[in-house]
N, C-alpha and C positions, 0 to 999 in steps of 0.2 A: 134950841134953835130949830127953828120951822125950814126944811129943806127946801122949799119953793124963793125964801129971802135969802138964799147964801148968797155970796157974792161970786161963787165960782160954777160953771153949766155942769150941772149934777146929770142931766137927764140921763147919757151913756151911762151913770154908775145907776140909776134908779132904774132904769128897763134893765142891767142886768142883777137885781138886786130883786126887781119882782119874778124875773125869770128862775131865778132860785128860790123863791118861795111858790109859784108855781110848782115846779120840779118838786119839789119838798112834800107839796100839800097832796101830789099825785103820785109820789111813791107810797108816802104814807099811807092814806087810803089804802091802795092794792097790796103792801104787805100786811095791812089791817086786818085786809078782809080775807085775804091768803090765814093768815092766824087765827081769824076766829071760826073760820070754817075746820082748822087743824084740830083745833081744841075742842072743837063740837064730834071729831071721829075720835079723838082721844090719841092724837100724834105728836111728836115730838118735833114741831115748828122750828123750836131755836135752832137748835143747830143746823137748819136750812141755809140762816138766816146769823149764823155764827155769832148767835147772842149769848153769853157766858153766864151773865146773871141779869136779874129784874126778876122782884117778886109780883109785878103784876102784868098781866097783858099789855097794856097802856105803856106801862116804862122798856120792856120787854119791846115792843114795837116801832118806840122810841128810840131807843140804843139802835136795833138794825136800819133804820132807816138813815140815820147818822152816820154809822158806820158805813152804808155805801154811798152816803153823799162824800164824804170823805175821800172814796177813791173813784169819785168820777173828777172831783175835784184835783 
């Protein structure tokens, strides 16, 4: 189903839907980039970042970024 043919006014649920992918894509980022600058002095990022496990940078930055949209939510 194509969101623009519902029958019901989405637009309030899609601006806060892209507001949260917004949000999302600009946490991401700056804890990205927080963590690959940590990993390049050879620091212990996660638990900044209260990440418990992820074997890679990528899921590792994924889990924290989650976990604090979580509790802004």
């Amino acid at each position: 189903m194509i969101l623009g043919n519902s029958s019901f006014d989405s637009s309030g649920t899609e601006r806060m839907l892209s507001g949260w992918r917004i949000t999302f894509v600009g946490v991401f980022l700056l804890v990205f980039c927080v963590a690959v600058v940590a990993q390049l002095f050879g620091l212990d990022w996660r638990s900044w970042f209260s990440v418990t496990s992820g074997k890679s940078l990528w899921r590792s930055v994924d889990g924290a970024v989650y976990t604090l949209m979580a509790h802004i939510s």
